[in-house]
N, C-alpha and C positions, 0 to 999 in steps of 0.2 A: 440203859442197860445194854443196848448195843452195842455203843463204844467199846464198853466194859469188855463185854465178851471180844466183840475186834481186836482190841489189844492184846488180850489174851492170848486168843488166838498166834498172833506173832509172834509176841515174847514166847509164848510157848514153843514154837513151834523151831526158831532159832536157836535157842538154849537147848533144846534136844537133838538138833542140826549138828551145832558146834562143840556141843559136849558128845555128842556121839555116842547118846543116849540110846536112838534111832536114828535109823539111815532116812537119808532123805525121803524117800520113796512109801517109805509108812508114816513119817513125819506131814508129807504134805496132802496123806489123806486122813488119816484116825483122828487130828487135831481139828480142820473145820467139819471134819462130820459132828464132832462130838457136839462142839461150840454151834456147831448149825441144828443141829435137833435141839440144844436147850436156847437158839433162837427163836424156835420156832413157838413159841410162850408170848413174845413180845415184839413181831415185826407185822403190819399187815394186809394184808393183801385186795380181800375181801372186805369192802368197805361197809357189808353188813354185818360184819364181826367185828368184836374189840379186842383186843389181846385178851388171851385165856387160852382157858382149855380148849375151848371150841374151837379156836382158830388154831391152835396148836396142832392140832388133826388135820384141817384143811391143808395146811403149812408145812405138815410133815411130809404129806403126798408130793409136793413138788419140790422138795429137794432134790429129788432125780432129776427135774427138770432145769433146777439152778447148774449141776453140776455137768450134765452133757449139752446144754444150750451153748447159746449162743458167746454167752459171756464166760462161759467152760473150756469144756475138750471142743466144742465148737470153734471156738477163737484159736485151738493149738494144734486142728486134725493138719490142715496141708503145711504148718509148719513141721511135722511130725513124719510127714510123707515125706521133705523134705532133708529131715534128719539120714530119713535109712536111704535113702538112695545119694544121699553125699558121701555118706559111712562107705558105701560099697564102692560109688565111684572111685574117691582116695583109696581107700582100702586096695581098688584093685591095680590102680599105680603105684602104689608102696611095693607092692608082691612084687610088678614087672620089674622092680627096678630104677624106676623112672627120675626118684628123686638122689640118689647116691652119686651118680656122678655131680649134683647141684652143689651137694653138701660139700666134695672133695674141691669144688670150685671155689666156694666161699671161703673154706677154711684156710683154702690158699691166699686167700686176700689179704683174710681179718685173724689169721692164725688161730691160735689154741684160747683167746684170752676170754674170758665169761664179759670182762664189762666193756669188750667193744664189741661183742654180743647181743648183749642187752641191750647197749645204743642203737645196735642194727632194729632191734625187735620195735622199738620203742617209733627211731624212724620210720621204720617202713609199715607201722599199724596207723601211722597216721598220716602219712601219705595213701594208704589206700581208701581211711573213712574220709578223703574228700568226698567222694558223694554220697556219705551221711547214711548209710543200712550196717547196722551193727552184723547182720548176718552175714554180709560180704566181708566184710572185712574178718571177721573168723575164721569162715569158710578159704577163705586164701592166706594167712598169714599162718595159722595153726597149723594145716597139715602142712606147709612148708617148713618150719622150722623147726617142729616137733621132733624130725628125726636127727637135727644137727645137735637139738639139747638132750637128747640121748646119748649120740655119741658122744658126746664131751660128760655124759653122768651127771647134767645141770640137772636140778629139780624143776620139774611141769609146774608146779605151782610160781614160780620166777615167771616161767613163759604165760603164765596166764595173766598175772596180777600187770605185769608191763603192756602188755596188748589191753584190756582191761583199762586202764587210765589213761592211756594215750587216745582207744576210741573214744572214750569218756566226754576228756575234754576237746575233743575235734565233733563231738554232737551237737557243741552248741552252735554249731555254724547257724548259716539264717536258712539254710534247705533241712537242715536236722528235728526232727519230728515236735521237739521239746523248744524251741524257739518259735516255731510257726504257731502251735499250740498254743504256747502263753502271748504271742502277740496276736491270736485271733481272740482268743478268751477274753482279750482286753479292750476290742475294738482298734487296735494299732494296724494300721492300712500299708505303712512301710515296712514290710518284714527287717528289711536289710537296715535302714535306719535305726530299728531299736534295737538291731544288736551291734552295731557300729561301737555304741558307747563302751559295750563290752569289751570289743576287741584288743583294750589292753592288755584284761585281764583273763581272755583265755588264750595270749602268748605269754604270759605269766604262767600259767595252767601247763603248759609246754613245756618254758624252759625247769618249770618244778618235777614236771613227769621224767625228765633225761636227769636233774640229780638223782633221781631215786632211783631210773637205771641205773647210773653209774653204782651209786648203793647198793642196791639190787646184786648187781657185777660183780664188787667186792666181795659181796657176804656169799655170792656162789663161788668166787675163787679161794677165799679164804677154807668154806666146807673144803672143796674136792682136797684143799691141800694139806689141811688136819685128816684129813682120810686116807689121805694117800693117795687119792683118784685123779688127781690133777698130770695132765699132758703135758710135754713139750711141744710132742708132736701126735698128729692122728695116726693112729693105725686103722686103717679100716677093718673091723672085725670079720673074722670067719663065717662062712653060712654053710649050716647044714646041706647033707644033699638033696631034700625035702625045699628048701628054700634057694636052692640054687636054681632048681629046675623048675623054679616059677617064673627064673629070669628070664626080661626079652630086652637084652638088648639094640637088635635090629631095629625095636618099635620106638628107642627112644624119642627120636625127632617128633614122628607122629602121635605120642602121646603129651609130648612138652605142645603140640600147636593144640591138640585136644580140651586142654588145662587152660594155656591163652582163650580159645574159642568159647568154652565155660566162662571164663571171667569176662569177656566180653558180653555174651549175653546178660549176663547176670546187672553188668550193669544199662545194656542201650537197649534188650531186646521188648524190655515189658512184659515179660511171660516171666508168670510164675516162679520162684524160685525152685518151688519141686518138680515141676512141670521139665525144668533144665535138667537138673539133676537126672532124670527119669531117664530121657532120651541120650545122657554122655556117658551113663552107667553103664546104657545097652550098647553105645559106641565102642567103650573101653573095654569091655566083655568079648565082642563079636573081635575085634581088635587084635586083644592076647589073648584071652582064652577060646576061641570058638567052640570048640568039645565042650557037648554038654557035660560031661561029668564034671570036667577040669572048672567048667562056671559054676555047676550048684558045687564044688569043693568050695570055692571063694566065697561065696553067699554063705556057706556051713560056718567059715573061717572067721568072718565078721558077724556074723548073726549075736553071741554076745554084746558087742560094743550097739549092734541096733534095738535091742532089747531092750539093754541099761538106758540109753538116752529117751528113747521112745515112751521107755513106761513112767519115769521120771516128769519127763515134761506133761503125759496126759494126768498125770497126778497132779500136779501145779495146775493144769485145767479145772482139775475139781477142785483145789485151795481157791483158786479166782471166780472161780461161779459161787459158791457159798457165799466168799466174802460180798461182792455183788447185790446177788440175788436176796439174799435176808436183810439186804440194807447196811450192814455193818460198817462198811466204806464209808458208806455217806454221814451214817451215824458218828464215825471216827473223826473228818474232818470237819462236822458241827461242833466236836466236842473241842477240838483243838483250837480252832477261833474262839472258843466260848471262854476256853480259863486263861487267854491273856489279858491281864491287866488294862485298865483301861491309861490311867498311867505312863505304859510304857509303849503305847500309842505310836508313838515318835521314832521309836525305834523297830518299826513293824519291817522293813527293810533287811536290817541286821538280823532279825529273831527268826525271817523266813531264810536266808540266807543260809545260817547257821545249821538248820534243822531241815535245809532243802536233800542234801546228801543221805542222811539215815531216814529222810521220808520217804525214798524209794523204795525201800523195806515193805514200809504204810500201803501207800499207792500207788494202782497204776498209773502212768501217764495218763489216759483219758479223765479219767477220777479224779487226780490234784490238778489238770489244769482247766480243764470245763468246770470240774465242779469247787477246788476248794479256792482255788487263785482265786477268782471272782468273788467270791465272798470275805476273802485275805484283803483284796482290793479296797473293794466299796467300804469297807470297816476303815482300811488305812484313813482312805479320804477324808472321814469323817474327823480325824487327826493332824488332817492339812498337810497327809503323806501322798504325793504323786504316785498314781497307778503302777505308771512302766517303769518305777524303783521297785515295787513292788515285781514285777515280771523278772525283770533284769535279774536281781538278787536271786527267786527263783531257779533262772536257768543254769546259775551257778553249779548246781549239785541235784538239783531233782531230775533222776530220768537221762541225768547227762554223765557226771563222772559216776552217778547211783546207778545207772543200768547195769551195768554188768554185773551186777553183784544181786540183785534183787530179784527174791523168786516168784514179782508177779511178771515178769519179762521173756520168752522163750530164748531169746539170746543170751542169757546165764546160761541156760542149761544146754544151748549149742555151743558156748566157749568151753564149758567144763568137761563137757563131753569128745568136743573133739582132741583136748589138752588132756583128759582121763585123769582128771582130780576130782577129788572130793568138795561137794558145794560147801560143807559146813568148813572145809582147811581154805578154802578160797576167798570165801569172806570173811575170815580171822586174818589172814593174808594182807587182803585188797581194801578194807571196808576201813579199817582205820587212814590209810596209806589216800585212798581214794575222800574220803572227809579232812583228811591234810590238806590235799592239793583244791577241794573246792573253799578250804574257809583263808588259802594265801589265795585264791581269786578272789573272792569277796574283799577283801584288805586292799588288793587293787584296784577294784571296781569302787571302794569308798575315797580313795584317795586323788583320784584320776575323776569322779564326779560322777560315774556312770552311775552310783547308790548312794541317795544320798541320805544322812539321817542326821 
């Protein structure tokens, strides 16, 4: 009955996502509350009780504790700290100014056109997830380019879904969270060894991610130009007198080394991501604004966009502790090894492969690779399926080109947020686009031997 309910849970809770039934934000709490109190019937805790009434009482009392623990808004507070003090950082180099000269640079380059645009996005999201933190690589790619697909009237939702499948499949590296995972879960002692085999097929993953930029490009040049919105050339818009007199451009230098210095830390210093953010916000503040009013004006000015992302993500804190905490999780991927055929045994390879993509949806990373891989596994075996096919295939699509799109992950809801789309238009977007590009890896990884079946 777990399962049951788990499932539910999702389906539900996406279909109200993507139909825009509800906003994400009531979606990703009224559905495991509900599903989590009629949990609380059948999951148990207390090993003096059996499922019932009685325990249903006991059970009910800690669902507050399911949802603000550990496994909750516990798992999303400093990611969340993190959100508002990035908001405000950027936020407050947008106002000075800082990135308009970048944009009139590049455009000089790569001119007006959307799909060497997109190639640029596509590039440079995955030259930066070489060191494998989906956060980072948002945090600098998004508010960079965000303001150049505005001036050009490209759709956010482009700039998300290309950043989005390029970190994707650059996760699988052997530092990326989703490889070290499934080759510890495995006993595999060579991180780099087991994803060797791979490495066909996630430069496969690649060179698939830049046709569907180039795609991507088209189908934004083709809009602007049935609209009538499409450029020759940029003009740089007008600003009010309100936003003129936010400008510093004296401060440019010092805020472009600012920005570098951030990104540095971010990746060598081992502090905290919010912990950075915190002290370049109060940099960037003291900087251009020093007048307190003129600094709580800019906190005023972003406080919306901190709100939206902030309340969003602790809400998905509370979908992830329910699902957790009542068991559901675990109960879901008992259930999913349970109804594969025995049969088709031989093909456990292919079946995880296939379903590794939209299991991101399902489970966390910890969840599918501690808990279901290893049971995925030792079942193959019994089939005379090699383990680290099983792994391999995995890392195709669970938690790697699936992260970004999945709302048990904070970095969905730090790409969506910093890019200001809608979670349920981003995974109608990315979700098919992103299960494309992991089942032509998988094709490659079968052909190449990395999977075999």
């Amino acid at each position: 009955m777990l399962a049951v309910l788990g499932f539910l849970t999702v389906i539900a809770m996406l279909v109200l996502i993507m139909t825009k039934k509800l906003s994400p934000l009531v979606a990703l709490i009224i559905v495991p509350v509900i599903t989590g109190i009629i949990s609380c019937f059948f999951f148990v805790t207390d090993a003096e009780n059996a499922p019932g009434v009685i325990n249903a009482f006991a059970n009910f009392k800690k669902l507050g504790g399911f949802i603000t623990g550990s496994s909750g808004i516990g798992s999303v507070a400093a990611t969340g700290v993190m959100f508002i003090f990035s908001i405000l950082f950027f936020g407050i180099l947008t106002d000075a100014g800082t990135f308009r000269p970048i944009i009139k640079k590049i455009l000089q380059i790569v001119g007006t056109d959307p799909v060497k645009i997109c190639l640029g996005t596509a590039f440079l999201a995955a030259i930066v997830h070489l060191d494998g933190s989906g956060a980072v690589t948002f945090l600098i790619c998004v508010p960079a380019l965000l303001p150049l697909y505005d001036a050009l009237g490209m759709r956010r939702t482009t700039l998300a879904t290309i950043v989005a499948l390029s970190a994707g499949v650059m996760n699988i590296l052997p530092w990326g969270g989703p490889t070290i995972r499934a080759a510890t879960a495995l006993g595999e002692a060579n991180v780099v060894s087991f994803f060797m085999a791979d490495l066909p097929a996630v430069i496969a993953g690649l060179v698939c991610v830049v046709v569907i930029a180039v795609m991507l490009g088209r189908s934004e040049k083709k809009h602007l130009t049935e609209s009538g919105a499409m450029v020759s050339e940029y003009v740089e818009p007008e600003l009010s007198e309100a936003e003129a007199a936010l400008l510093r451009p004296k401060n440019f230098v010092i805020n472009i080394i600012l920005i570098i210095a951030a990104i540095v830390c971010l990746l060598k210093s081992g502090f905290a991501p919010a912990v950075i953010f915190m002290v370049f916000y109060v940099l960037a503040t003291l900087i251009n604004y020093p007048k307190v009013a003129d600094s709580k004006a800019r906190v005023d000015a972003h406080a919306k966009s901190c709100l939206m992302m902030c309340s969003v993500l602790f809400a998905a804190g509370c979908f992830t502790g329910i699902m957790k905490g009542t068991g559901m999780i675990t109960a879901m991927s008992q259930a999913l090894v349970s109804i594969i055929p025995a049969a088709l045994g031989k093909f456990f390879p292919l079946i995880v492969g296939v379903i590794a993509c939209p299991a991101s949806l399902l489970f966390d990373p910890d969840s599918f690779y501690y808990g279901v891989l290893p049971v995925l596994a030792e079942t193959a075996t019994g089939f005379g399926v090699v383990a680290s096919d099983i792994g391999r295939a995995a890392i195709l699509g669970q938690m790697t080109v699936g992260f970004p799109i999945s709302p048990l992950t904070a970095s969905t809801f730090l790409l969506i947020g910093l890019a200001g789309v809608d979670l349920g238009e981003h995974q109608k977007k990315t979700l098919p686009l992103a299960w494309l590009v992991s089942l032509v890896m998988l094709a490659v990884a079968i052909v190449t031997g990395a999977v075999h079946i």
